[in-house]
C-alpha positions as a printed NumPy array, in Angstrom:
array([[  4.74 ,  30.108, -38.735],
       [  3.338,  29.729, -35.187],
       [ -0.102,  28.344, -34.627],
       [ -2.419,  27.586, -31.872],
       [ -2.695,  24.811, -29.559],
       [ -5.747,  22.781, -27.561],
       [ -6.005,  20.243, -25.908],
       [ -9.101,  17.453, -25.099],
       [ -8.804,  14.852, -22.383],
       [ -5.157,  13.019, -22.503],
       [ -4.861,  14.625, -26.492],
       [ -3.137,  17.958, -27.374],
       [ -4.149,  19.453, -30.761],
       [ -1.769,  21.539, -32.905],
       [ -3.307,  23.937, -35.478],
       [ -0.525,  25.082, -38.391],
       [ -1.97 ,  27.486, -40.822],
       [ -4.334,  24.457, -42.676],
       [ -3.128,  21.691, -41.083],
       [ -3.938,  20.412, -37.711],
       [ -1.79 ,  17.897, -36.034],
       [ -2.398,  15.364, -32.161],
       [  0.072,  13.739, -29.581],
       [ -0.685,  11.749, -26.412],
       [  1.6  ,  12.185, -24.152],
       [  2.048,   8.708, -23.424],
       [  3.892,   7.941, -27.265],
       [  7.188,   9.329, -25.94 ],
       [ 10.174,   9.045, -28.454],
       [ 13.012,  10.935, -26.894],
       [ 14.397,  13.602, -24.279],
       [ 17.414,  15.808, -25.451],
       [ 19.37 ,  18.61 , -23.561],
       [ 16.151,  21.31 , -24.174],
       [ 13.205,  19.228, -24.97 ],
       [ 10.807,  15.938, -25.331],
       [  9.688,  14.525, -28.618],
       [  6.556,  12.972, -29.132],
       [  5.617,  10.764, -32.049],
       [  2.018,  12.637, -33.312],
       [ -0.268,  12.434, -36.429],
       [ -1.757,  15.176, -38.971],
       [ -5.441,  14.47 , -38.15 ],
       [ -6.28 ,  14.876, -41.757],
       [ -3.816,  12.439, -43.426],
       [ -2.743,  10.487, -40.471],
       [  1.409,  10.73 , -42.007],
       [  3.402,  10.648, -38.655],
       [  5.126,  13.774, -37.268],
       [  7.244,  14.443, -34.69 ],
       [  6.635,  16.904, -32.028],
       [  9.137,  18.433, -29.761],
       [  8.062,  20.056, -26.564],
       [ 10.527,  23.1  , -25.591],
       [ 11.059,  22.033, -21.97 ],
       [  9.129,  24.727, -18.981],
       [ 11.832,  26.046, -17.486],
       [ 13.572,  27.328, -20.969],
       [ 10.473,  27.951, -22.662],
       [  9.776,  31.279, -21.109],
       [ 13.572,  32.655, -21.93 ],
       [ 13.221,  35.057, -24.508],
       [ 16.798,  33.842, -26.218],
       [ 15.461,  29.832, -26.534],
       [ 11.866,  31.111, -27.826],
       [ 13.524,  33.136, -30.583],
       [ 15.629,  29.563, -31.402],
       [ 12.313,  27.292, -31.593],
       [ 10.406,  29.909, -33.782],
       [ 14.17 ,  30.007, -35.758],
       [ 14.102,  26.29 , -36.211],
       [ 10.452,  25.928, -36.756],
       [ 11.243,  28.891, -40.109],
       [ 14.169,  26.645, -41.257],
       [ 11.944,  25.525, -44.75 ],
       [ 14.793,  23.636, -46.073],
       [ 14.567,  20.823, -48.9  ],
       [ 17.782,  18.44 , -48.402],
       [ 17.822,  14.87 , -48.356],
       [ 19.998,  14.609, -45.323],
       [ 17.968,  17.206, -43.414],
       [ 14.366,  16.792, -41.629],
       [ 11.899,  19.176, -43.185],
       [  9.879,  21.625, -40.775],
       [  6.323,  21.928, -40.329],
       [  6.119,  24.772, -37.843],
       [  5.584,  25.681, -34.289],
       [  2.71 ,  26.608, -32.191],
       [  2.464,  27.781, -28.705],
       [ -0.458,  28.713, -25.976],
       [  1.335,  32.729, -25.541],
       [  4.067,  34.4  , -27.308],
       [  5.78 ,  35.389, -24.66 ],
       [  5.759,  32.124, -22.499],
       [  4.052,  28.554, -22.012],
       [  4.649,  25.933, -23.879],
       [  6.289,  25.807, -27.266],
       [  5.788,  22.617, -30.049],
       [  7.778,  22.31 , -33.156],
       [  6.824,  20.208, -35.743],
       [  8.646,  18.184, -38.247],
       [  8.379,  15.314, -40.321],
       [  8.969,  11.435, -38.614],
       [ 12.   ,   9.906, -39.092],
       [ 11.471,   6.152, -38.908],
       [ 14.825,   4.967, -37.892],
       [ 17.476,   4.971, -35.397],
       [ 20.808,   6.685, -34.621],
       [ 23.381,   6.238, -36.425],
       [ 25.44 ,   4.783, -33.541],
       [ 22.819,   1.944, -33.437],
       [ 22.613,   1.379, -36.554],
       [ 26.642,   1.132, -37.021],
       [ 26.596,  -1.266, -33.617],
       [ 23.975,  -3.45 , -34.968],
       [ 24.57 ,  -3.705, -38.882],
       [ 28.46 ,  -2.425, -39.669],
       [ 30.466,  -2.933, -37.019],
       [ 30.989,  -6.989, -37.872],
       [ 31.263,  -6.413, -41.676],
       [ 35.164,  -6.113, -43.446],
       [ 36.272,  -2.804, -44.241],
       [ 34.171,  -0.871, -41.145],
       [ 36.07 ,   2.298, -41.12 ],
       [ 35.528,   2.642, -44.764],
       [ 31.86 ,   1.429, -44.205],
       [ 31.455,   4.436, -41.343],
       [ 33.168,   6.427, -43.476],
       [ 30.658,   6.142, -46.279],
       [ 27.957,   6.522, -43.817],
       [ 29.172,   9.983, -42.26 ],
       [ 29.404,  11.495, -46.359],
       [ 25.723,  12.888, -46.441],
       [ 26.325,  14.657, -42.853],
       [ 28.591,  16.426, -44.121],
       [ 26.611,  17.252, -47.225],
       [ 24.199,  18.791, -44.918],
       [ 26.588,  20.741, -43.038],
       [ 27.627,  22.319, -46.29 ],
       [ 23.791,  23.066, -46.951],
       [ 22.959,  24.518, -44.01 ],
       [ 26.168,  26.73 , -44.13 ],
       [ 25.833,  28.249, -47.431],
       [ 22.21 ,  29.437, -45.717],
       [ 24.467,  30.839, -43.301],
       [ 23.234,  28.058, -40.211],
       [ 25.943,  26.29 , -37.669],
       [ 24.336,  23.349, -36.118],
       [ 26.658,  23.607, -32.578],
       [ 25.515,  20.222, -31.778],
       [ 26.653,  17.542, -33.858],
       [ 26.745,  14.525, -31.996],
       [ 25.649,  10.692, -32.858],
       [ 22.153,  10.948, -31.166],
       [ 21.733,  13.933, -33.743],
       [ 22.165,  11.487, -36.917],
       [ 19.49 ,   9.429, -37.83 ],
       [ 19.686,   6.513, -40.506],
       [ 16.158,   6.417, -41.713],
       [ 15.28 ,   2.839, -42.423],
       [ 18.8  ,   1.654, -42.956],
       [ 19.035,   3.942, -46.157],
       [ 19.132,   7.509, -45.449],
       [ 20.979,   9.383, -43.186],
       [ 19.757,  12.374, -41.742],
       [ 21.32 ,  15.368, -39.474],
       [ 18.503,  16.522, -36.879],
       [ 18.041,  18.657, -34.322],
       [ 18.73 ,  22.267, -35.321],
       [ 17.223,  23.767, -31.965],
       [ 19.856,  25.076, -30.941],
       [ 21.242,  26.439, -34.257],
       [ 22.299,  29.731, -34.883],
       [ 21.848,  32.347, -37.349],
       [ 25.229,  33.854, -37.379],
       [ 24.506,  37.195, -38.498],
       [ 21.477,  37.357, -35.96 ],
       [ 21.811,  35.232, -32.612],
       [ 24.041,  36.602, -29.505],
       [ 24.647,  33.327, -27.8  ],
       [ 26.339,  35.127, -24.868],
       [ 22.923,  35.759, -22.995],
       [ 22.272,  31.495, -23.053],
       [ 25.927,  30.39 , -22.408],
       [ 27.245,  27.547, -23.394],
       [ 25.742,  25.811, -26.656],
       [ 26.189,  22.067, -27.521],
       [ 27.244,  18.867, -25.985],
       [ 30.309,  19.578, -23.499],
       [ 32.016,  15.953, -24.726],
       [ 31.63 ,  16.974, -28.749],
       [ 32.047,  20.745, -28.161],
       [ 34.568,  22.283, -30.081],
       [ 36.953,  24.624, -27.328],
       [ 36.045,  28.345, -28.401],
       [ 32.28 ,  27.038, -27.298],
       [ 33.932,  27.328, -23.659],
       [ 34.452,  30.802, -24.515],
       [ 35.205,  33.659, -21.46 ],
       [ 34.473,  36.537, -23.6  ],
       [ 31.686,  38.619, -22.394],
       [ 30.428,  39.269, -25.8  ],
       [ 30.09 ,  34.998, -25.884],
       [ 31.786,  32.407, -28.385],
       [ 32.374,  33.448, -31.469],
       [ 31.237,  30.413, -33.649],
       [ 31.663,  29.402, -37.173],
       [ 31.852,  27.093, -39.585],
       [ 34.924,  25.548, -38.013],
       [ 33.311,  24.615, -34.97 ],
       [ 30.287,  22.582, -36.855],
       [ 33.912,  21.098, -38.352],
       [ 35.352,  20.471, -34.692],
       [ 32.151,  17.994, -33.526],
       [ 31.746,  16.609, -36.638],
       [ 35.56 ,  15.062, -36.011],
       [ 34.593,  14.662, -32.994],
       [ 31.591,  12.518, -33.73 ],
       [ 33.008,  10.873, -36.867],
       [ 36.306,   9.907, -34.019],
       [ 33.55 ,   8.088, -31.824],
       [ 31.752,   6.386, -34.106],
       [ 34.618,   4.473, -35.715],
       [ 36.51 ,   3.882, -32.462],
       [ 33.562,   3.158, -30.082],
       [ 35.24 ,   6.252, -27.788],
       [ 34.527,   9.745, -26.958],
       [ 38.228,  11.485, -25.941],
       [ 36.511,  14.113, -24.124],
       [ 34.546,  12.372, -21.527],
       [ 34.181,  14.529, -18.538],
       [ 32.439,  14.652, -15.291],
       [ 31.531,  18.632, -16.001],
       [ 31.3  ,  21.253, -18.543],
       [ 34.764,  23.251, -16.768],
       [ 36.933,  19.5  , -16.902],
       [ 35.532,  19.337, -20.25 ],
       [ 36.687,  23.03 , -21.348],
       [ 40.104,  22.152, -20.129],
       [ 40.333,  18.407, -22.039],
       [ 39.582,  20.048, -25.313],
       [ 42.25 ,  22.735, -25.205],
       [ 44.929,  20.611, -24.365],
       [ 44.039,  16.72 , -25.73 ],
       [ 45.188,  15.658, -28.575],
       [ 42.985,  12.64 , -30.583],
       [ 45.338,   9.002, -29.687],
       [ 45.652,   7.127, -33.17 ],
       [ 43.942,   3.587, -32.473],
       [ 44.448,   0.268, -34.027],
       [ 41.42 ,   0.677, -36.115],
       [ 42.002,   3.611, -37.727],
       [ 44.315,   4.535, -40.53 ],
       [ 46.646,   6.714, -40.73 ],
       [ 44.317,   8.708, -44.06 ],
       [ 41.691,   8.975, -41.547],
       [ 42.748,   9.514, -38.718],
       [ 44.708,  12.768, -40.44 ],
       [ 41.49 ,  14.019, -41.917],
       [ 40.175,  13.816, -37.81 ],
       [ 43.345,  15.64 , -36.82 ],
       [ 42.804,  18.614, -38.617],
       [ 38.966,  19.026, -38.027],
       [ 39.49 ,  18.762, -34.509],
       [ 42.445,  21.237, -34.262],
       [ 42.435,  23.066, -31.477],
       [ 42.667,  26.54 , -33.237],
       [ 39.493,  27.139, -35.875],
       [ 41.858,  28.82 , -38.418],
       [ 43.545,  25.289, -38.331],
       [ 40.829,  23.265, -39.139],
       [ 38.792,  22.832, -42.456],
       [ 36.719,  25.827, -43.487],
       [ 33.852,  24.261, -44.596],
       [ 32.261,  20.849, -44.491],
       [ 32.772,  20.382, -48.281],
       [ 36.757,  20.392, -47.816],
       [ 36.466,  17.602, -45.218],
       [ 34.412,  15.417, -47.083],
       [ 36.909,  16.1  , -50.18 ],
       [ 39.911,  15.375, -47.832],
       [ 37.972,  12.048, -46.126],
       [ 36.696,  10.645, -49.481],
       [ 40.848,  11.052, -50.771],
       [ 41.417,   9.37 , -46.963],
       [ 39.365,   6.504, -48.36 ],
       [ 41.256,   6.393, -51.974],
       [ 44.397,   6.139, -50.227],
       [ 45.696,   3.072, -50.446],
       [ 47.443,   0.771, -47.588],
       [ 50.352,  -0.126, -47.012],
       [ 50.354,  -4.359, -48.223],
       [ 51.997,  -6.47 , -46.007],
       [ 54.356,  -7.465, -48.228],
       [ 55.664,  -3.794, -48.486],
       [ 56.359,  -3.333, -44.886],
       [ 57.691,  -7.309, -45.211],
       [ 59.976,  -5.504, -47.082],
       [ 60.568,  -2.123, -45.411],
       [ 61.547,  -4.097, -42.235],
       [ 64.007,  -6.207, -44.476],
       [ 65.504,  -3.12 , -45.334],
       [ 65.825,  -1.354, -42.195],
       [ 67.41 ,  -4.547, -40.658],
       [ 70.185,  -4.944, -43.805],
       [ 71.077,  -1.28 , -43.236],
       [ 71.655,  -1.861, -39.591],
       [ 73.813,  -4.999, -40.112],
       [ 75.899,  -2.693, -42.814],
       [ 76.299,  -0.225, -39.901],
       [ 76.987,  -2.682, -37.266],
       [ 79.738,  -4.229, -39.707],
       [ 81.158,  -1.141, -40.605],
       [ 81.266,  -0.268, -36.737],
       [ 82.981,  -3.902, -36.066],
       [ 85.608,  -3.213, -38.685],
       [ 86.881,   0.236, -37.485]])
């Protein structure tokens, strides 16, 4: 629902049907790709909110205003997802927009992995674990027929070091609904998954799959401390993703890094069709045990006999 807004002296007001909600400008908690968020109150029960200013210069497009009353409707009840409060604006054809949500207190997920994970045994497992409940929320938002189109780290929040939480559905799309051709390109050019470079006129033609694509992407990055796609622009970055394939490093194994693979595949038919096969195929990544040192001990023991035999048989003729 979209209410009204005032303002008095340095405060802004936000009416919601009942409920009535304030942010100074001044308590600043973040700037993303198409707005700022502001920590606020409700004025009647003083709970914290968050409230995220649709940035001028996209706030009068017709295409983003549809998205932040779209994200502002998105009612859902999931653990791993923030709940909605609504939106408000001055016009409803331009001005400023606010959305409203519930505060998470907490901090992303790459943080949170640098600061409390990262030194422990067993990290990929521990990351691993962590990245479950996105994926759970991915499947959620799915069956409602949502794609996110911009998973990324700074869009996973671990609320208080117990809950994680996938935000930011601002740019999500209705499939059935949303033409993303007259807005271009959607997402984060580093985590985007290639058909989001799309020429077609009628735009990319996102799925599922492509949620899939960043979610390897991001899941790649936070156990390895490094995005593959880095790029200086969105047209380097187009090129990268169609041809790059993910480099195996030390710290991953081989489970994992196979479950990666195939989300990030460069064709969607390739890749896992929902979030709920990935997270079947990573928590069997997790099962599957290592090889022990003694067992390659013993497969290089092996290999070498069997190359003496040859060698000896090669002497002797």
């Amino acid at each position: 629902m979209a209410g009204k807004v005032t303002q008095k002296g340095d405060t802004i007001y936000l009416n919601i049907g009942q409920r009535w909600f304030k942010y100074n400008e001044r308590s600043l908690l973040g700037s993303g790709a198409m707005g700022t968020v502001y920590k606020g109150y409700d004025c009647n029960s003083g709970e914290p909110v968050a409230i995220k200013r649709v940035m001028d210069r996209y706030a009068n497009n017709p295409e983003i205003r549809y998205r932040a009353h779209q994200e502002a409707d998105l009612m859902f009840r999931h653990p791993n997802l923030v709940e909605m409060l609504g939106c408000c604006e001055i016009a409803p054809d331009r001005g400023p927009i606010f959305i409203v949500s519930n505060y998470v207190n907490g901090e992303n997920i790459d943080q949170f992995i640098n600061t409390h994970v990262r030194a422990l045994p067993n990290v990929e497992k521990r990351i691993c674990e962590l990245f479950l409940p996105v994926l759970d929320a991915l499947s959620y938002i799915h069956q409602k027929g949502i794609i996110h189109m911009d998973i990324k780290p700074s869009n996973i929040m671990m609320e208080q070091g117990k809950n994680v939480r996938l935000m930011d559905l601002g740019i999500a799309n209705i499939s059935d609904t949303v033409n993303t051709a007259t807005s271009g390109m959607m997402g984060t050019p580093k985590y985007a998954a290639p058909e989001q470079f799309s020429d077609s006129e009628k735009g990319p033609q996102l799925t599922a799959a492509t949620d899939i694509y960043e979610a390897g992407v991001t899941l790649y990055e936070l156990i390895t401390m490094h995005n593959p796609f880095s790029a200086s622009s969105v047209m380097e970055a187009r090129e990268l993703h169609r041809e790059l394939i993910l480099e195996k490093k030390p710290m991953m194994s081989e489970a994992v890094y196979q479950v990666i693979r195939k989300a990030t595949a460069i064709y969607p038919s390739d890749r896992f069709q929902n979030a709920g096969q990935m997270k079947m195929a990573l928590k069997e990544a997790l099962a599957a045990p290592e090889p022990s040192s003694n067992t390659l001990l013993y497969w290089i023991i092996g290999l070498l006999g069997a190359l003496a035999i040859i060698l000896l048989i090669l002497f002797l003729l």
